[in-house]
C-alpha positions as CSV (number, residue, x, y, z in Angstrom):
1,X,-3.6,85.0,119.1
2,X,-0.3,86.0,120.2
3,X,2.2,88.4,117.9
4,X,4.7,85.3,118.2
5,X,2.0,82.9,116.9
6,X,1.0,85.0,114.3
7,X,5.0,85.5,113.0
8,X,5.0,81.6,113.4
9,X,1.8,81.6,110.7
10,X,3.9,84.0,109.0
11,X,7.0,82.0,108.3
12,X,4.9,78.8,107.7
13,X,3.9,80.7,104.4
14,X,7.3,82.3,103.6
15,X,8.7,81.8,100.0
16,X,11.6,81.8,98.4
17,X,12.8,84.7,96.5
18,X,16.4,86.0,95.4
19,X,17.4,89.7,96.2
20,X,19.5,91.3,93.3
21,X,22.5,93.3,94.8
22,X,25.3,95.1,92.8
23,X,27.9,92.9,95.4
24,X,28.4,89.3,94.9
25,X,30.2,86.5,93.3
26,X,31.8,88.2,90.2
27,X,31.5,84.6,88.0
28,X,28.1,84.3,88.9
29,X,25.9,88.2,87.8
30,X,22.2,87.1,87.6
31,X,21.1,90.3,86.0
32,X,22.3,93.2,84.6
33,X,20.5,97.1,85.5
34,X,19.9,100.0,83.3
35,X,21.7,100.7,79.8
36,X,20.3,99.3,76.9
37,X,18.1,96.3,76.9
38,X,19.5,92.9,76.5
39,X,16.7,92.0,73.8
40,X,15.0,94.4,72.2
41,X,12.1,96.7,73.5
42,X,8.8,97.5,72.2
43,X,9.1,100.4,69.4
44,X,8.0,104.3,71.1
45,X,9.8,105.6,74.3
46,X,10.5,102.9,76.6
47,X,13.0,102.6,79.7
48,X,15.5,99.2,79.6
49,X,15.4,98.9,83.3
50,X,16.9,95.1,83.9
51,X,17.6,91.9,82.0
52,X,17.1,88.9,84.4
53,X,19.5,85.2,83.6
54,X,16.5,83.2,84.0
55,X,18.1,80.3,85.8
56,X,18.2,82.5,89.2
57,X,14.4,82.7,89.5
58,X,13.5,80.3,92.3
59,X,12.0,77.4,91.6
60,X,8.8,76.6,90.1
61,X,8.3,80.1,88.5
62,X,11.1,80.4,86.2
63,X,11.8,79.0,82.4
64,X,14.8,77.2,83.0
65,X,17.3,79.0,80.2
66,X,17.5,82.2,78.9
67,X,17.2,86.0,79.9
68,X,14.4,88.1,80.8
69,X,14.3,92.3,79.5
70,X,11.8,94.8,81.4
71,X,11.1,97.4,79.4
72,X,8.3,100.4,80.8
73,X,6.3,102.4,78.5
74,X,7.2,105.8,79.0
75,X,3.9,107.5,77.4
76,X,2.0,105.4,79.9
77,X,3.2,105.0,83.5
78,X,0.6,101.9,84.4
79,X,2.2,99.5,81.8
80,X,5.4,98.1,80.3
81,X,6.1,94.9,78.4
82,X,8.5,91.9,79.3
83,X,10.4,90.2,76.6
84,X,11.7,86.2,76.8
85,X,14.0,84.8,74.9
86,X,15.0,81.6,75.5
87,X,18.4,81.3,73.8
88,X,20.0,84.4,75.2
89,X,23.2,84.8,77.7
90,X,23.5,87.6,80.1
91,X,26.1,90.1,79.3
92,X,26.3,93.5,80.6
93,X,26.5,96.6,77.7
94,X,28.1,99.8,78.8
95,X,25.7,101.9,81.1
96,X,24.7,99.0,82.9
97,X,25.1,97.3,86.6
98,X,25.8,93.6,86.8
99,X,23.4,92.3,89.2
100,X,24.2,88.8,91.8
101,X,21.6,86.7,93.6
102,X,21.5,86.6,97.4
103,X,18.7,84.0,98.7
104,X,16.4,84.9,100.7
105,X,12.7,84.9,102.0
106,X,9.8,86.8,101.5
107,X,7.5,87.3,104.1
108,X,3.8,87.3,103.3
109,X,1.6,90.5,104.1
110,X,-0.6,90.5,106.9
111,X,-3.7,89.6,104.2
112,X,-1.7,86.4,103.0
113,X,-2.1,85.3,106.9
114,X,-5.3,86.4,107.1
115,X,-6.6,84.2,104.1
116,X,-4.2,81.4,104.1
117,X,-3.6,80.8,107.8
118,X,-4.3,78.3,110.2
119,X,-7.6,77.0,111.6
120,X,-6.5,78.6,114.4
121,X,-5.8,81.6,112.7
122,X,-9.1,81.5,111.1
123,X,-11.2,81.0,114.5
124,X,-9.4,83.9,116.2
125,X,-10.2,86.3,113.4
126,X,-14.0,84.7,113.5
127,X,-13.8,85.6,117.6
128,X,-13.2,89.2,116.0
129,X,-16.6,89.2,114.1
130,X,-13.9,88.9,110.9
131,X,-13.7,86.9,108.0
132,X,-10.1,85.8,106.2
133,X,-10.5,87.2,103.3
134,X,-10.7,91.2,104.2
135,X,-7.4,91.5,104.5
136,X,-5.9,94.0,107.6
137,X,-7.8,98.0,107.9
138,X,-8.1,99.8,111.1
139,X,-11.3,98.4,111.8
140,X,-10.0,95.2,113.1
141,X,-10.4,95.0,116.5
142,X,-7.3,93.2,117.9
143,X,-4.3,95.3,116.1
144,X,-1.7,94.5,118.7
145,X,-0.9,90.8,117.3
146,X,-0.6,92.0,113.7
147,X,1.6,95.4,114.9
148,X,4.1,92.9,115.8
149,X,4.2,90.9,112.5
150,X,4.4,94.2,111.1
151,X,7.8,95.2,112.5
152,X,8.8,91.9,111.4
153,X,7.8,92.4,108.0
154,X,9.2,95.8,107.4
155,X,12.4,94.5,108.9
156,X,13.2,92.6,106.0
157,X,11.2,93.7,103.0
158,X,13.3,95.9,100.4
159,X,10.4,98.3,100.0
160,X,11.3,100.0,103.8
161,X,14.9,99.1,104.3
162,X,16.5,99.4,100.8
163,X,19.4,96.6,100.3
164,X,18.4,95.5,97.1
165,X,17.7,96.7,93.1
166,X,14.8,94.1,93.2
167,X,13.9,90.7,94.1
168,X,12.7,87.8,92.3
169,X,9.9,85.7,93.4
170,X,8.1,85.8,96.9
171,X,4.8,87.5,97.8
172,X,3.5,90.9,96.4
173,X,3.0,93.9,97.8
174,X,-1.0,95.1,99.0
175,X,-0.7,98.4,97.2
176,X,-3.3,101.1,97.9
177,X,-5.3,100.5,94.7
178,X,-6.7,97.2,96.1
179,X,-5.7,94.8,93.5
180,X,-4.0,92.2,95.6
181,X,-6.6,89.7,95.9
182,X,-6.6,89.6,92.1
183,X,-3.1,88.2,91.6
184,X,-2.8,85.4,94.5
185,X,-2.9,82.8,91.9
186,X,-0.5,84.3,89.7
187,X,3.4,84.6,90.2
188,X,5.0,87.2,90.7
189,X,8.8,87.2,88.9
190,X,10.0,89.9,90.2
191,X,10.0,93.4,91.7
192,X,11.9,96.8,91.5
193,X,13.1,99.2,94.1
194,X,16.0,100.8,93.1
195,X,15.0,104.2,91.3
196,X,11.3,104.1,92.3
197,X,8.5,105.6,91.9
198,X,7.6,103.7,89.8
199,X,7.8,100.1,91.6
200,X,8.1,97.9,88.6
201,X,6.6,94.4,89.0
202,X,6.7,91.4,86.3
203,X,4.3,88.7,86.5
204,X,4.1,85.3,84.9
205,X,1.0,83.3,84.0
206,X,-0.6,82.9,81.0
207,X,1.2,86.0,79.3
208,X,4.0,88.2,81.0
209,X,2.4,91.3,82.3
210,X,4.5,94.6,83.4
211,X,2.8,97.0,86.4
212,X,4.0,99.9,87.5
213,X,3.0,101.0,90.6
214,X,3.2,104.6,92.2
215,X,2.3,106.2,95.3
């Protein structure tokens, strides 16, 4: 396996995902950052810290109408609480920044190829007496492929080169406290970087859950 071949696995899984920036079309904000929340918080100290137009999600993991508030709990720094509404239309109170959609991709991690690879991704991590579904450590014993996807990956992920408040859909992060394997089958809505630590991620499923994450 080759570092080419393995950025061709890479952009085989890629999803769709929408980068808020404070530039864009001024007709068209997709979210608005800071100031008070759109819809109203939980009660105790909590931090407003977007309200998403739902329509710019990318497909399949949106509601179709309505806005999206992200509150965090400020007593707790795991936790936070999203609130829907499905009648609501983005405006932007005083203190906030109007947000605008840019489309882009998102690159899976190294353990999305790992797992969700090729058969012929699969046989040459087999040849390295690995299995898919351990994810990337230093143990592995052909590094210089994946080193290669990795300046790829860092290349255009927010987290390392900045460019965006969040983004909305795509892959999640592997975050030290291991719990990526957990949420594969969940989506992820979206994910902060402007003003972390914290990271603040929203996920859909069942019921909206809010994670911080900090380093």
């Amino acid at each position: 396996m080759t570092g080419s071949q393995l950025i061709a696995e890479a952009e085989r899984l890629a999803r769709p995902c929408g980068l808020l920036r404070n530039t864009g079309p001024k007709d068209r904000p997709a979210g608005v950052w800071g100031g008070p929340g759109l819809i109203p918080g939980p009660d105790g100290p909590c931090r407003h810290w977007l309200t998403v137009d739902c329509r710019f999600f990318p497909a399949g993991i949106r509601p179709s109408t309505g806005c999206l508030s992200v509150y965090t709990d400020e007593e707790d720094n795991e936790s936070g609480t999203a609130v829907y509404d499905r009648n609501r239309k983005l405006t932007a109170k005083r203190g906030s920044t109007r947000l605008y959609a840019h489309p882009a991709r998102s690159l899976p991690p190294v353990d999305a190829v790992f797992r969700y690879g090729s058969p012929v991704v699969h046989k040459w991590l087999r040849s390295k007496g690995w299995r898919p579904d351990w994810g990337y450590n230093g143990n592995f014993k052909d590094p210089e492929p994946v080193e290669g996807y990795e300046r790829l990956y860092q290349s255009e992920c927010p987290l390392y080169v900045g460019g965006a408040h969040a983004v909305l859909g795509g892959w999640h992060f592997p975050w030290p406290d291991g719990d990526w394997e957990e949420r594969v089958d969940r989506p992820l809505l979206l994910w902060t970087f402007e003003e972390a630590e914290p990271w603040v991620e929203v996920w859909g499923g069942a019921e909206l859950e809010v994670k911080q994450r900090v380093t």
